[in-house]
N, C-alpha and C positions, 0 to 999 in steps of 0.2 A: 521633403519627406512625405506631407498629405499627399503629392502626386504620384509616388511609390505606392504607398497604400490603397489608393483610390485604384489605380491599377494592378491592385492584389499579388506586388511580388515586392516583396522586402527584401534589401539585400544588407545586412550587417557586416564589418570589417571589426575583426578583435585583432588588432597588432599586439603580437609578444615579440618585442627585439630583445633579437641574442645575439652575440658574438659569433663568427665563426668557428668552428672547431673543424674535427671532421669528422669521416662517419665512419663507423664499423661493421664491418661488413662482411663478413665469415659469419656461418651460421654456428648456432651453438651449439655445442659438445666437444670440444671446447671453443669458446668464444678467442676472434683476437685480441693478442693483448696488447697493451697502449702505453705500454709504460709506466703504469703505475702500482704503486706502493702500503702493500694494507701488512695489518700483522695478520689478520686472519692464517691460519692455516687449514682451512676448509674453501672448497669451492663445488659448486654446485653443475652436473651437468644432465641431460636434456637424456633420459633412457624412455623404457617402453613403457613402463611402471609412472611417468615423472619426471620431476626434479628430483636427483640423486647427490644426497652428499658423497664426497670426497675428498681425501686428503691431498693436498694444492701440492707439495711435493714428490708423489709416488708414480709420476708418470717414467716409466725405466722401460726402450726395448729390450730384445731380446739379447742383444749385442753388450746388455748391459749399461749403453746408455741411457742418462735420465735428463730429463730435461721439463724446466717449471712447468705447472698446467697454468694461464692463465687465472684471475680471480675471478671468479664468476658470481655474483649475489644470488641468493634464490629467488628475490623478487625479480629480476631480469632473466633467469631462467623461467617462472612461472607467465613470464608477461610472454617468451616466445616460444614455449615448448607447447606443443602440443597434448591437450586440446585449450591451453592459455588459461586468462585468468579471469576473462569476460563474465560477466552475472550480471542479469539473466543471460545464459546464451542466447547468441543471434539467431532469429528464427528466420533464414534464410541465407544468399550468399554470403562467405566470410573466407576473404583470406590476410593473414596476418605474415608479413618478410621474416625466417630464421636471423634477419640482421637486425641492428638496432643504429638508432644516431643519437648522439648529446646534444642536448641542448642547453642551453643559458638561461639559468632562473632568475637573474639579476634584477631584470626590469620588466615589467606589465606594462602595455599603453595599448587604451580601449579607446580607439580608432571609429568611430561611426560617420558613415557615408550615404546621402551629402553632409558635407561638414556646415553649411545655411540653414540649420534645420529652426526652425522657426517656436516661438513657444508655445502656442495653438498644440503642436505636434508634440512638446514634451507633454503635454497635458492630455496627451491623447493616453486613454486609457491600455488600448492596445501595445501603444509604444511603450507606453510605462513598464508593461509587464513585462515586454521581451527583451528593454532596458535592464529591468531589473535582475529578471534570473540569468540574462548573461552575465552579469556584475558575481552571479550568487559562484560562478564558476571558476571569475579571476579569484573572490575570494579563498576558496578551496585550493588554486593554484596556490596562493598565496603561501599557503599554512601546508603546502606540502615541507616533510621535511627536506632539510639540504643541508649541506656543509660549503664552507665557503669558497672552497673549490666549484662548487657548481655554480660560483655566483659568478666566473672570471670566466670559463668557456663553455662553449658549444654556438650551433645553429641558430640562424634565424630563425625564428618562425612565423607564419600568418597565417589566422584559421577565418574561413570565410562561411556565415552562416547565411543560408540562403531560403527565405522564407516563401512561399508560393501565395498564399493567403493570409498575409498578418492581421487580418482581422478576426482568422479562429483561433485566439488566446485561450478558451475556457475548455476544460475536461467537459464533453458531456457524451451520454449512451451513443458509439459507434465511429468516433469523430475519428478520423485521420490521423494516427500516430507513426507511420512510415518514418523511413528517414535513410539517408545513405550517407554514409562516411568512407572518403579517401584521403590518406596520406600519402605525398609522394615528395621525394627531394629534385628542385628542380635546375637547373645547366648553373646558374648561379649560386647554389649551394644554399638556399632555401629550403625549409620548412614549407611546405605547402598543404594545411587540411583545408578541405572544405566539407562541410555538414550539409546537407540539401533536405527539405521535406515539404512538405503539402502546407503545414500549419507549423503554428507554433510549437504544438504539443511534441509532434516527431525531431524537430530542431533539439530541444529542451533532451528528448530521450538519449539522443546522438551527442550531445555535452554531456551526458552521464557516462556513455559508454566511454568517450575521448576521457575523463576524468581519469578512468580504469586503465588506460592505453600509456597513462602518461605515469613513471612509476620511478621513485628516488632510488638509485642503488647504492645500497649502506655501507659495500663493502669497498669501493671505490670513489664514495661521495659523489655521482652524478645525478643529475635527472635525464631519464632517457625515455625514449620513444620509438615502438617499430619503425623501419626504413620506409615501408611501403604496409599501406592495409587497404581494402577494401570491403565495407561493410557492406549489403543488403538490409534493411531489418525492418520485421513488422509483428505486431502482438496476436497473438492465435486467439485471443478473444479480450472483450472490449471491456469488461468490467472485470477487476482485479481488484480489491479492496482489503482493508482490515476493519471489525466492527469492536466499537467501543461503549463500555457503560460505564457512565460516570457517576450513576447515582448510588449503587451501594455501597461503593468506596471514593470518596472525591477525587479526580484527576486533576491536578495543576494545570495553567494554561500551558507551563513551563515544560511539563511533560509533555505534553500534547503536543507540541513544536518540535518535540526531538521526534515525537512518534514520527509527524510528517516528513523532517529529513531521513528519516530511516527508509519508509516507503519509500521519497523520491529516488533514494540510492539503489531503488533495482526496480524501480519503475511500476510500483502500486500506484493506480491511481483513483482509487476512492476511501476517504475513510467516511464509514457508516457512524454520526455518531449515538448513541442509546443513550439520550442527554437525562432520560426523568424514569423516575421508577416511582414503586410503593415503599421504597425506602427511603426517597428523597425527592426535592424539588429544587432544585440549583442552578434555573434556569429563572433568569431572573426577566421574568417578561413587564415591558413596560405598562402595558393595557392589564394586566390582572396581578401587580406590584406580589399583593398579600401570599399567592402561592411561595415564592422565595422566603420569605419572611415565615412564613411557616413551616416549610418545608426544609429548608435549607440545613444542612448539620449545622454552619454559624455564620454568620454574616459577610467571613472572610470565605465561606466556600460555596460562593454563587458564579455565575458567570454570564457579566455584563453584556451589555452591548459595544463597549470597546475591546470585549475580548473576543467575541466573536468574531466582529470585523476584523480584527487582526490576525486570529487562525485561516478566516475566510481568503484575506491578503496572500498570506502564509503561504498556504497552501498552494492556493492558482498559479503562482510564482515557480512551483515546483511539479506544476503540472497535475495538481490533486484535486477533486473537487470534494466539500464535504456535506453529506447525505443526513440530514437531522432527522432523528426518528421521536414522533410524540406517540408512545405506547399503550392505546387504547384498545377497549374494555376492559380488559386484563389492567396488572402491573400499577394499580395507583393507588394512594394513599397518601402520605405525608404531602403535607400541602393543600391537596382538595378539603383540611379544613375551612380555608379562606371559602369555599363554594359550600353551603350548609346543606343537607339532602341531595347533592350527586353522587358520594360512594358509601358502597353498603360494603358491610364484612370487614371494615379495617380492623386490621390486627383481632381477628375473632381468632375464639380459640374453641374448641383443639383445632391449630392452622390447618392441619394436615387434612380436616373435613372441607375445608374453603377455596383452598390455593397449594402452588406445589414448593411454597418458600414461606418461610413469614419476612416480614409483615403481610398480611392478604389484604385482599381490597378490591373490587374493580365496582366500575361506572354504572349508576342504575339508567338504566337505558329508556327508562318513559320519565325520567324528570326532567322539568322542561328547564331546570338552571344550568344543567349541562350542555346544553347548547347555544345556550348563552354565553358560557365561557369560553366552549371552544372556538365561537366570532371572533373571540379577544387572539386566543392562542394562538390560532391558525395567523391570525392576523399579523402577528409580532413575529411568527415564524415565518412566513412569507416574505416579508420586511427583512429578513437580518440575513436571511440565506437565499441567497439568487440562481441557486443551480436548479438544473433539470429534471431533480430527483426530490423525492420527499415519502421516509419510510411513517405509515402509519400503526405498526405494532400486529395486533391481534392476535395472540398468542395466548394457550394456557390459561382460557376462561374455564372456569370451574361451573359448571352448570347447576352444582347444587348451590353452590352460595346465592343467585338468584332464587332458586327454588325453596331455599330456607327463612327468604325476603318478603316478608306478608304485603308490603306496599306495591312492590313488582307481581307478584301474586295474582292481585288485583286487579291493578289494572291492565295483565295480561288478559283476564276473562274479558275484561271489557272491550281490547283488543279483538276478541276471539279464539286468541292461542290457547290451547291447550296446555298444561304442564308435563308436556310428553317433549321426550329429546327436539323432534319435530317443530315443536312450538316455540322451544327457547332459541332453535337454530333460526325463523323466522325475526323472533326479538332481535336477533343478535345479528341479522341480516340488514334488518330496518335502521338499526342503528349505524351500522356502516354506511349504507346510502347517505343516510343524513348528512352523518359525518364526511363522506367524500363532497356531498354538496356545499356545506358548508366551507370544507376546506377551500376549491374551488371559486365561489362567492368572495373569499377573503383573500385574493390575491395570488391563488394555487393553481391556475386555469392553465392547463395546457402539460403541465407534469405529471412526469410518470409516479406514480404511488405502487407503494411495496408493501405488501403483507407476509406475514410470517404463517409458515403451512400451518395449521388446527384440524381441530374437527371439522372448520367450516368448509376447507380446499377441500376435504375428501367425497366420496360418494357422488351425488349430487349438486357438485362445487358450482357449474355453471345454472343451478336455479338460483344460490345467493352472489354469487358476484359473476361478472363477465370478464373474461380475457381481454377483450382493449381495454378493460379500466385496468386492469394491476398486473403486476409481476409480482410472482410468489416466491419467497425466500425459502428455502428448504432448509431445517436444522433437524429433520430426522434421520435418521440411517441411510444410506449410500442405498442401499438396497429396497429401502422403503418402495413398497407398490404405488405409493402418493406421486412418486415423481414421475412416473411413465404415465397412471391416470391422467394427470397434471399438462404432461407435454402430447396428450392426444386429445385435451378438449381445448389445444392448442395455445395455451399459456407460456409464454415466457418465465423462467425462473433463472435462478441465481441461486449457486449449491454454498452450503455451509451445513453440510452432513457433520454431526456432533461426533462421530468416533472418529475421525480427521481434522478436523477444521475447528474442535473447541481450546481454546491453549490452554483453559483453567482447569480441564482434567488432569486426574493423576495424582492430586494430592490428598491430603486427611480431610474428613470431615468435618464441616464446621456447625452441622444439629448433629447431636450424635456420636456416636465413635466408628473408628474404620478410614474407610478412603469416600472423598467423593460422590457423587452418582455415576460421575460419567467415562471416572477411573479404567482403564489405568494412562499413565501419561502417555503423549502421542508423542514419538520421536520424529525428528525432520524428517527421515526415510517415508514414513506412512503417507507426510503433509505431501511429499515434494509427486509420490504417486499416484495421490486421489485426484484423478485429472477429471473432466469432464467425460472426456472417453470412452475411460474405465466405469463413470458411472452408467452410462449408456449398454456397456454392454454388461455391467449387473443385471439388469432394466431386461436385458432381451430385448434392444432395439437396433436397427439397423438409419433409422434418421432421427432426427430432432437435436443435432448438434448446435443449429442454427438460432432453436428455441433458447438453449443454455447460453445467457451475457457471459457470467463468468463464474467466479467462488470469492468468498469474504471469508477471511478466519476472525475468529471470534473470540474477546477476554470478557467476560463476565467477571466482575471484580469484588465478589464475598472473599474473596483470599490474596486479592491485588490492591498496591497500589502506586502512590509515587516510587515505592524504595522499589517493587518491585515488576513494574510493567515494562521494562525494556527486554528482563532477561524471560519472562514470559512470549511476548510475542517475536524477541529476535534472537539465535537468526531463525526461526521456525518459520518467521513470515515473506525471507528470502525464498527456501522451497515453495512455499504459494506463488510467490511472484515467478518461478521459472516454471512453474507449472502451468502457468494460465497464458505467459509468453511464449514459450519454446516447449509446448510437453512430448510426450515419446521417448522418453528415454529414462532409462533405470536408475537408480541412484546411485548404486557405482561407481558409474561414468563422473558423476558429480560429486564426487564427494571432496575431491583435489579443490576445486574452483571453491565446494561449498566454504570449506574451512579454509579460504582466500578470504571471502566474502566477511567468513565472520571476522576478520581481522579490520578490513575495512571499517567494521562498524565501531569499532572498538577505537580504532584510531579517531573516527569522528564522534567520539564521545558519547556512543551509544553502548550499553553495558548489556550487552549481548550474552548472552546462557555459553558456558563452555562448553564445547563438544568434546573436543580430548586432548589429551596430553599435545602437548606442545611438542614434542620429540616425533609425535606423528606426521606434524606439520611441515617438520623440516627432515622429515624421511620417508617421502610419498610411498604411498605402496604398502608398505608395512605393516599396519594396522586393519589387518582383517579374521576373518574366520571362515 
């Protein structure tokens, strides 16, 4: 095995033996039939609109004869009618055979080649991974439904995953996710897939899509699979994420693991997480213990260093890397009691002079025990998370809470600053440097850091920060002038424009009475169209596509939490995902696969938001205006 790897092409064998059966092969509308036996009296066939029910005995010529229509399941019409059942669409060539074959779900056997592989090699990190998430797929296999007819026939099959570089296992900005999928039946009545990509990561995407390819049909008990496919596919831009905050509402780790199967399942591959706020500190760092202890809602809603590692596991597995964001100047309180004299303004009142939420609070930025802590932070955060990213906040500083701070006051004169906008933007610059040096110093050397747009990106953005140090997160409006600014003093960013991309809009307020701030709710239509694109050409620009990685939708969790963060972000964060994979296309066109999609989720245990009536589902077309 080391001499495979060492030669950067990894070649994997997943044996699924099945029986023979045979194949069907008339395209549908109606499908052949095989002889078998349902009560159903409905069957599904392949129109312009869809999958179309109809009733299995009303096929009568003119002559007066009638004669059975085949049974057709809708998940077998959906897996070959066009445009199928695929999510994200493929963002390139795709063709999928009108035919289908049966295959045999009886028995799994995970075949790896050479079969000498030595233990040096299972220990190899590399291998582990691409061991493990192909295991994650027989799993899924596993737990397809069947009936026990599908356990006695069909095809053989063998999928051969063919890895170009298995030493790039890890999600990082721009990495290789291609990949090509063909299915064909070969002289010996074979199953034949094979997956081919650059890296791991495109392999990994191409067993999500075969996951979708491969489909139980309920009404005749088989498991079946197109005759013939051939995928093309590659992602239209590289960062696709969902971003999380754990601190207002605690997130389980338990939740968090489903969040990440849900991503993998249509191929997000960052979650951003928003671990600390001034509502909480739940991050329980080893070098500055007392923050948890102080900060924490209670001792049970912290998050170790075994939990991390194990989301971190989690994750890479499924092809996810995750992005931890420490939210400074802004955003702090609870906890920085442990640090005595580094934040001013907590919880002052009236908030609404301070900060734009309570609790308020942010960082005094000339005391020297604040960067003393953050040696510690950085440090522990450095430590626990190995990716190539690292969000540092800076959002939503209040410039009069400093200005109301007689200690910062002071020794801003002595600085020289003024107490004019000017002056604090310089404060507030100084501190960033710091803090990026610091970060850096402590383990951070070499990654890319993210900031969130402020006052500080605007106007004059490249006198306090420079374009190779950061990539800027956009959460204002799609239209926002900041982001054409932004991408002409040649910054990279990453859109999470807030009337698109926030999932906590929409509901009642929680200071106050009425809706929200950022009201009214965003429906998957709006999510699945705010593509990069279209932001560009709000902007009035003609380049800098290249500048945009990608888009992150966003739950801020004052109204979320374990009972309710799956139907918040899913399937809303399907459309993200098919937007930043395959965009160009209206939601119309998707709205068949989307309401595929969200069944999917549903079936793997994710408690996905309804879209509509179930009757829509199984009577494509129907349901518009």
């Amino acid at each position: 095995m080391s001499s495979i790897i060492n030669s950067k092409l990894f070649l994997f064998y997943i044996s699924l033996f099945f029986n023979f059966y045979q194949v069907l092969s008339r395209n549908i509308g109606p499908f052949e039939e095989i002889g078998l036996q349902t009560d159903s009296i409905w069957t599904w066939e392949c129109k312009e609109n869809g999958c179309t029910k109809v009733e299995a005995q009303s096929s009568c010529a003119s002559d007066g004869k009638c004669e059975k229509i085949p049974i057709v399941s809708q998940e077998v019409c959906n897996l070959l009618c066009p445009p199928g059942n695929l999510w994200p669409q493929p963002n390139g060539n795709v063709y999928i055979s009108p035919k289908y074959v049966v295959i045999n779900s009886r028995s799994i056997a995970l075949d790896l080649h050479p079969k000498d592989l030595k233990k040096d090699n299972q220990e190899n990190e590399s291998y582990n991974t691409i061991k493990k998430s192909t295991d994650l797929f027989l799993e899924r296999f596993n737990k397809l439904e069947r009936s026990e007819k599908a356990n006695t026939i069909g095809h053989n099959v063998v999928i051969n995953l063919l890895i170009e570089n298995a030493d790039i296992y890890k999600y990082t900005t721009g990495v290789d996710e291609s990949y090509c999928l063909n299915i064909s039946l070969s002289n010996n009545n074979m199953v034949n897939i094979t997956i081919r990509g650059n890296t791991f990561l495109g392999v990994r995407h191409g067993l999500e899509t075969l996951s979708q390819l491969i489909v139980f049909d309920s009404l005749n008990g088989f498991v079946v699979t197109p005759l013939e496919v051939q995928i093309k596919d590659k992602p239209a831009f590289t960062h696709r994420g969902l971003s999380i905050d754990t601190a207002r509402n605690f997130i389980s780790v338990k939740s968090l693991l489903r969040t990440l199967d849900a991503m993998a399942a249509v191929k997000l591959n960052t979650l951003h997480w928003h671990i600390t706020d001034s509502h909480s500190f739940p991050f329980a760092s080893k070098l500055s213990q007392q923050f948890a202890k102080y900060g924490a809602y209670s001792p049970d809603k912290v998050y170790n260093e075994d939990d991390i590692m194990l989301l971190n596991e989690y994750a890479r597995l499924r092809g996810i890397r995750i992005v931890p964001e420490l939210d400074l100047p802004a955003h702090v309180g609870e906890g920085w009691q442990a640090s005595p004299g580094s934040v001013v303004c907590f919880n002052a009142q009236p908030w609404t002079q301070y900060c734009v939420e309570p609790p308020c609070g942010q960082i005094d930025p000339t005391s020297h025990s604040v960067y003393n802590v953050l040696q510690d932070l950085y440090k522990d955060f450095n430590r626990l998370f190995d990716g190539d990213m690292f969000h540092m906040g800076g959002d939503e500083v209040n410039l009069n809470c400093w200005n109301s701070t007689e200690i910062i006051v002071n020794n801003m004169k002595e600085l020289g600053y003024d107490r004019s906008s000017e002056g604090f933007h310089r404060l507030w610059s100084d501190f960033q440097k710091k803090a990026k040096d610091i970060f850096e110093e402590n383990g951070g050397k070499g990654k890319q850091l993210v900031l969130w747009t402020s006052s500080l990106t605007e106007g004059n953005v490249d006198s306090y920060i420079n374009s190779t140090d950061y990539i800027i997160q956009v959460w204002t409006k799609g239209n926002d002038p900041t982001i054409a600014h932004l991408l002409k003093k040649n910054f990279k960013i990453i859109l999470s424009n807030y009337e698109a991309l926030y999932f906590d809009c929409g509901f009642g307020a929680w200071v106050g009475s009425g809706n929200n701030w950022c009201s009214p709710y965003i429906p998957w239509q709006t999510v699945y169209e705010n593509t990069p694109e279209k932001i560009l050409k709000q902007q009035g620009l003609d380049s800098g596509i290249e500048q945009i990685l990608g888009s992150e939708g966003a739950l801020w969790t004052e109204q979320a939490d374990d009972s309710s963060i799956d139907n918040r972000f899913w399937p809303r964060g399907a459309a993200l995902a098919e937007s930043l994979w395959s965009p160009g296309k209206k939601w119309q066109t998707a709205e068949k696969r989307y309401l595929i999609q969200r069944e999917r989720f549903v079936t793997r245990g994710i408690a996905a938001d309804t879209v509509q009536p179930e009757w829509c589902r199984k009577n494509q077309g129907s349901c518009y205006l």
